[in-house]
MISE-867794 format. One record per residue (C-alpha): x, z, y; residue in three letters; residue number from 1. Coordinates in steps of 0.2 Angstrom, whole numbers, plus 5000, padded with zeros to 4 digits. Last residue first. Layout:
<node><xx>X</xx><zz>Z</zz><yy>Y</yy><vexpa>Ala</vexpa><kolfi>NUM</kolfi></node>
...
***
This chain:
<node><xx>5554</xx><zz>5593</zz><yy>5612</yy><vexpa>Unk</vexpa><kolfi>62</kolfi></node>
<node><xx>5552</xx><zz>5593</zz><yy>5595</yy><vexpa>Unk</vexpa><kolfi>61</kolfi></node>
<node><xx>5534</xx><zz>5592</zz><yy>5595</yy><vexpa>Unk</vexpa><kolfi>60</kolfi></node>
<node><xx>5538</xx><zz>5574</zz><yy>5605</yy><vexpa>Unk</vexpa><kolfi>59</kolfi></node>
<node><xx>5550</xx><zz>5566</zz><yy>5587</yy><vexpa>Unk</vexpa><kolfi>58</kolfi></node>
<node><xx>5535</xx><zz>5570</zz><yy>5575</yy><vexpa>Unk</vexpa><kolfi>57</kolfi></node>
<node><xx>5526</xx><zz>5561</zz><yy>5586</yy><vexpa>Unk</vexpa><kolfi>56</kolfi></node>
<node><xx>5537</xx><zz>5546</zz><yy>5588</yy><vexpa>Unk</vexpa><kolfi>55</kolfi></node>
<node><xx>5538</xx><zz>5545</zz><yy>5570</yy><vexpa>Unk</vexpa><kolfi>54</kolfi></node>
<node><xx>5521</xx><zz>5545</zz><yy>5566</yy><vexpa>Unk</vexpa><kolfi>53</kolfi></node>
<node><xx>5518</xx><zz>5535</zz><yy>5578</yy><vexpa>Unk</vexpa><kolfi>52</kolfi></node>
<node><xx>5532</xx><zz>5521</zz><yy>5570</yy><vexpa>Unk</vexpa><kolfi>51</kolfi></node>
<node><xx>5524</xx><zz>5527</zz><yy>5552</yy><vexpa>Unk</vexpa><kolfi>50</kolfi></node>
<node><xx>5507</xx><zz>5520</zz><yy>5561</yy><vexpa>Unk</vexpa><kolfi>49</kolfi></node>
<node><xx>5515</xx><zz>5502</zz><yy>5567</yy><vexpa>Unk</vexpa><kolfi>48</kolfi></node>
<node><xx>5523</xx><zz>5500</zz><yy>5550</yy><vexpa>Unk</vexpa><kolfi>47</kolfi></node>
<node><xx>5506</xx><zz>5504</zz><yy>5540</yy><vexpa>Unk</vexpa><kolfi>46</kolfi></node>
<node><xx>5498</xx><zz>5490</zz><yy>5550</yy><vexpa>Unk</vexpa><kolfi>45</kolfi></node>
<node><xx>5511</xx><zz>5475</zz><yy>5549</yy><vexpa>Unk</vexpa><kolfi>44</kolfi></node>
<node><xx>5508</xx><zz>5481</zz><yy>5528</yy><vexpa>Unk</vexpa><kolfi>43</kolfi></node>
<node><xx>5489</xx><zz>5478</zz><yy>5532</yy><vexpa>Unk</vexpa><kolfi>42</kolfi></node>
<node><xx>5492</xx><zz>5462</zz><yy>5541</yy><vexpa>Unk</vexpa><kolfi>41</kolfi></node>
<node><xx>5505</xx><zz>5454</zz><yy>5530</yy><vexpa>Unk</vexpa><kolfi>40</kolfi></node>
<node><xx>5490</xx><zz>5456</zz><yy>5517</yy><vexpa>Unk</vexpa><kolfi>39</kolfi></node>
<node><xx>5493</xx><zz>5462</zz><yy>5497</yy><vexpa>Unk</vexpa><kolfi>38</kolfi></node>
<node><xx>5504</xx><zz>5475</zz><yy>5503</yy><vexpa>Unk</vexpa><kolfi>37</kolfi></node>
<node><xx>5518</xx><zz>5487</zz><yy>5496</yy><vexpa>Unk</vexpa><kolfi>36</kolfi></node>
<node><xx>5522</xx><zz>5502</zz><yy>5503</yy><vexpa>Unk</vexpa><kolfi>35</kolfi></node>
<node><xx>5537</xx><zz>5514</zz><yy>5505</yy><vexpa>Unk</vexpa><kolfi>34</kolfi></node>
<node><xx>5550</xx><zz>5506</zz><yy>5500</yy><vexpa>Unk</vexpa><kolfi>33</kolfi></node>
<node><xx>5568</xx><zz>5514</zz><yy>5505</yy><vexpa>Unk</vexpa><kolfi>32</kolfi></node>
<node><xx>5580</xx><zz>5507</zz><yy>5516</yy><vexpa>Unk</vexpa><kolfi>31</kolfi></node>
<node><xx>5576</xx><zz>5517</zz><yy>5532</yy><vexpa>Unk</vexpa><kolfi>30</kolfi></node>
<node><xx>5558</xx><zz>5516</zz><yy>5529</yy><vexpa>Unk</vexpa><kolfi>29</kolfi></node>
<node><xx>5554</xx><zz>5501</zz><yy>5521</yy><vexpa>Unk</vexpa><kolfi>28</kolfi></node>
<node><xx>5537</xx><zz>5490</zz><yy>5520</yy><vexpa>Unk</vexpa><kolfi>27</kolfi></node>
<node><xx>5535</xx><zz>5478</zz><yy>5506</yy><vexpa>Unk</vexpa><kolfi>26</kolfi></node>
<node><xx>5523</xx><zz>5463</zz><yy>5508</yy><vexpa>Unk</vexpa><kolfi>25</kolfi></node>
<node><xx>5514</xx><zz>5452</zz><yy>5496</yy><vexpa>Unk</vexpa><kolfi>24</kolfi></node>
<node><xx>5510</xx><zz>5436</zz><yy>5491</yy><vexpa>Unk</vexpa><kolfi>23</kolfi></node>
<node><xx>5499</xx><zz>5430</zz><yy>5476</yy><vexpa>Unk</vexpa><kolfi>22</kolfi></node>
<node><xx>5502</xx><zz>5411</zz><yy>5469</yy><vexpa>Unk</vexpa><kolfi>21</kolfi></node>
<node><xx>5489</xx><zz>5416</zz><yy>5454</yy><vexpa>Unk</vexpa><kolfi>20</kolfi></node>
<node><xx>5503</xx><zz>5411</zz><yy>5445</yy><vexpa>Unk</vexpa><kolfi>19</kolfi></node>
<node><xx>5515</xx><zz>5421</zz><yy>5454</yy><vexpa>Unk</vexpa><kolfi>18</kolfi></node>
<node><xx>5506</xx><zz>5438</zz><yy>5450</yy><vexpa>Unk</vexpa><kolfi>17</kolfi></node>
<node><xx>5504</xx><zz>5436</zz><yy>5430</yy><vexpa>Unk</vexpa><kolfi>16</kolfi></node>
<node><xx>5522</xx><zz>5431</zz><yy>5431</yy><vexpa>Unk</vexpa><kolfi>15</kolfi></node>
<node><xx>5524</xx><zz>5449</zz><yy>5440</yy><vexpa>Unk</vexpa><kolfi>14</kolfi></node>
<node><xx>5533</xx><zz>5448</zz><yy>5456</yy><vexpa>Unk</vexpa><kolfi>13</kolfi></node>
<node><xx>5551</xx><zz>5454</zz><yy>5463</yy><vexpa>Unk</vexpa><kolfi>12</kolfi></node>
<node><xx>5559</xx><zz>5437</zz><yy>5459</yy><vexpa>Unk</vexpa><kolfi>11</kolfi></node>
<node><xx>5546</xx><zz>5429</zz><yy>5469</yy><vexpa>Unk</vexpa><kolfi>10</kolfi></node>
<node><xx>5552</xx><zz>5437</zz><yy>5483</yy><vexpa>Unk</vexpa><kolfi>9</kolfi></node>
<node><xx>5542</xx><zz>5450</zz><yy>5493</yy><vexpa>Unk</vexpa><kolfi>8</kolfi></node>
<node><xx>5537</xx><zz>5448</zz><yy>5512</yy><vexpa>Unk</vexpa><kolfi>7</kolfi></node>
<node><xx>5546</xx><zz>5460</zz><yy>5520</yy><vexpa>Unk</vexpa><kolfi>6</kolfi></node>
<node><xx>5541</xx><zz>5475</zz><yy>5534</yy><vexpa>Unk</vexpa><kolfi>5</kolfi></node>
<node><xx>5555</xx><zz>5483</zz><yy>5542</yy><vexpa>Unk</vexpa><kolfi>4</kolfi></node>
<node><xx>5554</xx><zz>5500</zz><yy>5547</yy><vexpa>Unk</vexpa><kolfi>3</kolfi></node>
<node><xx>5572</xx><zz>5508</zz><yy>5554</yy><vexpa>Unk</vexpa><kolfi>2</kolfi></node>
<node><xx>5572</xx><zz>5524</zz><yy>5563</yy><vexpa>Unk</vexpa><kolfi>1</kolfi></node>
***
């Protein structure tokens, strides 16, 4: 299972959003976006609990 977490271009921002200079994070699953962060520490976050989510799911099947 693939989880990456990006930080977002600016060509994937709002104007509004780069003149405030904002940054943001995406996090995909497999190639898919599943969450978008306002702090590289909450989107870091979010990847480590879909990992145990994964390896959970992964245990009850065993």
């Amino acid at each position: 299972m693939s989880i990456t977490v990006t930080e977002r271009d600016d060509d994937h921002k709002s104007r509004e959003f780069r003149a405030l200079g904002g940054r943001c994070w995406d996090v995909y699953q497999e190639g898919q976006l599943v969450g978008i962060f306002h702090t590289e520490r909450e989107a870091h976050a979010y990847r480590a609990s879909l990992e145990l989510e994964v390896r959970h799911r992964h245990a009850a099947e065993f």
